[in-house]
N, CA, C and O of each residue as an XYZ file, in Angstrom:
320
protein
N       0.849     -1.163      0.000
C       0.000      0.000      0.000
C       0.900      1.232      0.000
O       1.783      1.354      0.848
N       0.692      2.099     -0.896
C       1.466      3.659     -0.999
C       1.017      4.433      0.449
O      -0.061      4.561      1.029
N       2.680      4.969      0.782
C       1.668      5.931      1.531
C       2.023      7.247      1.124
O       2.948      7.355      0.319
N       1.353      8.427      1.608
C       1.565      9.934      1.557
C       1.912     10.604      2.629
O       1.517     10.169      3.711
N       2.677     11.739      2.596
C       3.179     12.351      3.744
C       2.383     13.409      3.993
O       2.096     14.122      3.031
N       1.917     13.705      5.164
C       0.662     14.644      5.099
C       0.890     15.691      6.186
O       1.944     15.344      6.719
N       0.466     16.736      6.756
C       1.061     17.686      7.873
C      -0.418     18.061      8.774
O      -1.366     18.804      8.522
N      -0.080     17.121      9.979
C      -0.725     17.403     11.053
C      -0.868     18.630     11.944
O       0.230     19.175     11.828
N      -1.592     19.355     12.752
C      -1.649     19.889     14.089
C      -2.155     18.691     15.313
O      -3.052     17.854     15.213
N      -1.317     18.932     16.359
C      -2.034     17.819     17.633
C      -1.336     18.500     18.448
O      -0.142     18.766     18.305
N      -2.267     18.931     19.648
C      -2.217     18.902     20.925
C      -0.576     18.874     21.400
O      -0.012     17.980     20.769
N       0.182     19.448     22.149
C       0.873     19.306     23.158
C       1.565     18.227     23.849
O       2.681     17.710     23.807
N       0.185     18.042     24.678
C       0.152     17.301     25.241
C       0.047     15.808     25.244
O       0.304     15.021     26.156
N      -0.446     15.556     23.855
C      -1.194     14.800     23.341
C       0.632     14.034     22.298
O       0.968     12.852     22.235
N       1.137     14.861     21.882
C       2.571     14.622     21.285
C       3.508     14.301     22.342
O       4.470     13.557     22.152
N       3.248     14.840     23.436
C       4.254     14.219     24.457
C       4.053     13.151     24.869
O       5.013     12.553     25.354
N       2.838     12.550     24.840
C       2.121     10.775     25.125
C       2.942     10.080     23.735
O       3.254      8.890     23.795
N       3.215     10.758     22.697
C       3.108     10.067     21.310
C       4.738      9.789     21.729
O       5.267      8.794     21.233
N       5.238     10.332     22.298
C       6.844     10.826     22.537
C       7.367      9.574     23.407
O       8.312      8.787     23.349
N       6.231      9.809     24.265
C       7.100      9.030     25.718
C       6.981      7.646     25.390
O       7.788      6.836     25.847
N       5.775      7.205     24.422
C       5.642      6.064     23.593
C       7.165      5.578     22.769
O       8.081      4.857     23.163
N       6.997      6.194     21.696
C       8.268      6.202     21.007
C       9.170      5.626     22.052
O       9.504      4.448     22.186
N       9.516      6.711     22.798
C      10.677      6.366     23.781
C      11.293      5.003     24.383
O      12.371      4.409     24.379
N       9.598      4.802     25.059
C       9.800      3.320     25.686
C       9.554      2.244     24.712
O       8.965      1.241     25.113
N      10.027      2.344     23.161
C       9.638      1.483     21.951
C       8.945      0.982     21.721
O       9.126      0.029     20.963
N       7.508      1.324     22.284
C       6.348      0.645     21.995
C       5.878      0.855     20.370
O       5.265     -0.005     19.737
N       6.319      2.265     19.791
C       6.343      2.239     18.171
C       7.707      2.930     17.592
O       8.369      3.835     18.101
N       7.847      2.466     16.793
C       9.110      2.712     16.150
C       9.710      4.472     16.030
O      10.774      5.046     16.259
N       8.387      4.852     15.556
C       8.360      6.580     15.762
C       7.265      7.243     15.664
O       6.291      6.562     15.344
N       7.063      8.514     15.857
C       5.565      9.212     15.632
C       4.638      8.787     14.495
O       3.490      8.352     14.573
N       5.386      9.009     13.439
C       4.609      8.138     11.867
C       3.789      6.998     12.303
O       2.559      7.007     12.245
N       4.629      5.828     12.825
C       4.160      4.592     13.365
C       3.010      4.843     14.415
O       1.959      4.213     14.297
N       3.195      5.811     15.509
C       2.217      5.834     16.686
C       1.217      6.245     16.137
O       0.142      5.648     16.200
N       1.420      7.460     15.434
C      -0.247      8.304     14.705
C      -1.060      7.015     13.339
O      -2.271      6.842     13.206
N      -0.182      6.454     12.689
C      -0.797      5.718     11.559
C      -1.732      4.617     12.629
O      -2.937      4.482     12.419
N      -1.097      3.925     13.685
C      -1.723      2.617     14.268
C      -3.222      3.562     14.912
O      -4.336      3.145     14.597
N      -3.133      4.382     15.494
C      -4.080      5.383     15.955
C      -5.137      5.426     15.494
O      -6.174      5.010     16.011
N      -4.970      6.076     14.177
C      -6.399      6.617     13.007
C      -6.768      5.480     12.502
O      -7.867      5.471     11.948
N      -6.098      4.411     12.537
C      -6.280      2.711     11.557
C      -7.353      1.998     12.757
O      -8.415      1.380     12.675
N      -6.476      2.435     13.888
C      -7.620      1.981     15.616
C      -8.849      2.357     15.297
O      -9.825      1.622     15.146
N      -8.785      3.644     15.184
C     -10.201      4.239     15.421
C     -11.445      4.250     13.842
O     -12.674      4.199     13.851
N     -10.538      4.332     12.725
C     -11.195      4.114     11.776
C     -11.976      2.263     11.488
O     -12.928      1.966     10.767
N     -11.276      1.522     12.197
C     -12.090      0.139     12.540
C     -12.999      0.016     13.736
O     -13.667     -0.974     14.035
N     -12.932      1.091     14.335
C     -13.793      0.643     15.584
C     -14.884      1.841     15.185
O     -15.713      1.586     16.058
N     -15.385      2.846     14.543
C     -15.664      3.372     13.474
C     -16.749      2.721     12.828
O     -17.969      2.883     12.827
N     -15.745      1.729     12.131
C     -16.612      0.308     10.988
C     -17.453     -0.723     11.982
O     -18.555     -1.250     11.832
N     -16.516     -0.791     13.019
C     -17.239     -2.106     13.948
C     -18.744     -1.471     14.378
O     -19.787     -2.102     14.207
N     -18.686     -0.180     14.936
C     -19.740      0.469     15.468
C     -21.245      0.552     14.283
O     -22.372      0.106     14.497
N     -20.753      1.249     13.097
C     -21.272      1.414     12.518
C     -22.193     -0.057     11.839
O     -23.350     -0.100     11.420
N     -21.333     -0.971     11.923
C     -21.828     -2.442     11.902
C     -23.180     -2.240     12.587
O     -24.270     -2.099     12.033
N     -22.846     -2.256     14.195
C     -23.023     -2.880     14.933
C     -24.695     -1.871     14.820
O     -25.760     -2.488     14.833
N     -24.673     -0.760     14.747
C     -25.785      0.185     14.670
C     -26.435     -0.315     13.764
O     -27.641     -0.287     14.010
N     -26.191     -0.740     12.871
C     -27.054     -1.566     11.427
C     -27.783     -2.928     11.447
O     -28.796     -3.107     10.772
N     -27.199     -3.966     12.304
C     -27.125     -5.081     12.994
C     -28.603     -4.648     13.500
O     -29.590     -5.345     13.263
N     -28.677     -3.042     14.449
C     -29.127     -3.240     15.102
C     -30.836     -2.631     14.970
O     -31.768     -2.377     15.733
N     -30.617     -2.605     13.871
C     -31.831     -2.360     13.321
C     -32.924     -3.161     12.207
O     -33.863     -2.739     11.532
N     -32.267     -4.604     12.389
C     -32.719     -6.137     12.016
C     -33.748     -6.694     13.493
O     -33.539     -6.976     14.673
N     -35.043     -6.620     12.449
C     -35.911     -7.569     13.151
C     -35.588     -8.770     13.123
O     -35.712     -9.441     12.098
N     -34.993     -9.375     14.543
C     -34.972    -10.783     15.006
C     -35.701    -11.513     14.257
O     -35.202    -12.305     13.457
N     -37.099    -11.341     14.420
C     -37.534    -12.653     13.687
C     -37.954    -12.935     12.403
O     -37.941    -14.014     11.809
N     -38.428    -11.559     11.942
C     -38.180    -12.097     10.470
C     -37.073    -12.020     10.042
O     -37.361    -11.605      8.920
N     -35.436    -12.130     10.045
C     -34.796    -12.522      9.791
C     -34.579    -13.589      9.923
O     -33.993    -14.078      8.957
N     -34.828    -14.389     10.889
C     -35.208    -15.887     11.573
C     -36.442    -16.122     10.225
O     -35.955    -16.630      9.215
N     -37.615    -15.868     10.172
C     -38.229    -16.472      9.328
C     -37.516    -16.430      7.670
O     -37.409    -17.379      6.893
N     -37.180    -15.291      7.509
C     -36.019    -15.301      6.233
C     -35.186    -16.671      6.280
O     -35.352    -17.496      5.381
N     -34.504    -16.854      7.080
C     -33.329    -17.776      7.161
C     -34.407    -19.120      7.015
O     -34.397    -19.868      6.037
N     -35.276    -19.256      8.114
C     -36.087    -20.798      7.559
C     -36.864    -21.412      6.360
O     -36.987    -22.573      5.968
N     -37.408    -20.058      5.857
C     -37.779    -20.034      4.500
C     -37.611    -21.185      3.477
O     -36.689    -21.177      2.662
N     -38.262    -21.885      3.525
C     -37.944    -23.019      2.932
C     -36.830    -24.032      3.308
O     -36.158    -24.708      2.529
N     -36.777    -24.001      4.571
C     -35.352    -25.162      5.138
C     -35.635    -26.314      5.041
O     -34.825    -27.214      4.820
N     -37.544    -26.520      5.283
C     -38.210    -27.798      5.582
C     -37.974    -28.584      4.487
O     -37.727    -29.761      4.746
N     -37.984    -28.119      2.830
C     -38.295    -28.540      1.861
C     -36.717    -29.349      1.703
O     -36.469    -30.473      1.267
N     -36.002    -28.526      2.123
C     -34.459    -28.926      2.081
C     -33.828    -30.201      2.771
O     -32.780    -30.750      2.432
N     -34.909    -30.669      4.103
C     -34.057    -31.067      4.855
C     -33.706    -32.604      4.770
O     -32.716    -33.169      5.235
N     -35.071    -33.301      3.856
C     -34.854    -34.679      3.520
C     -33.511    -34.841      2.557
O     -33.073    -35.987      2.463
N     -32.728    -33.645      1.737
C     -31.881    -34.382      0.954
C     -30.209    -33.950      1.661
O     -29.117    -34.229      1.167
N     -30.482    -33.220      2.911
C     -29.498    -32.588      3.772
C     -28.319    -34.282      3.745
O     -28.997    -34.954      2.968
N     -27.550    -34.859      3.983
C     -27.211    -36.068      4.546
C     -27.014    -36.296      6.521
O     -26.615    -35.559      7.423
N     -27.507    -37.612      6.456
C     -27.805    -37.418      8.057
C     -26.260    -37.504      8.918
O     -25.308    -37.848      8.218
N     -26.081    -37.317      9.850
C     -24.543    -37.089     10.470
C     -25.078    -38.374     11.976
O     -24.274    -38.651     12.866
């Protein structure tokens, strides 16, 4: 994947967390700390947004969706 070099503003304070990170090598350098960051939050983002969508599925007719003809299916299923 390409990447691009792009020019941030952040917080202070917020760069000295990114710093003291670095430091104790938990990421290689700021690039590394800020990229894992926005990649964090842009999946949890997706997960949420899932999860809000998910959550607007009626239980049971999705349940009746899914059985929808299972019965017709089930004599040629093989038995276990």
């Amino acid at each position: 994947m390409s990447q691009m070099k792009v020019e941030i503003t952040i917080e202070e304070g917020v760069l000295a967390k990114v710093d003291a990170l670095v430091k104790r090598k938990v990421f290689s350098n700021r690039s590394r700390a800020i990229q894992e960051a926005v990649q964090e939050k842009l999946e949890r983002l997706e997960r949420n947004r899932l999860a809000e969508e998910c959550a607007k599925l009626d239980p049971a007719f999705e349940k009746a969706m899914a059985d929808e003809g299972l019965s017709e299916d089930l004599d040629v299923w093989p038995k276990y």
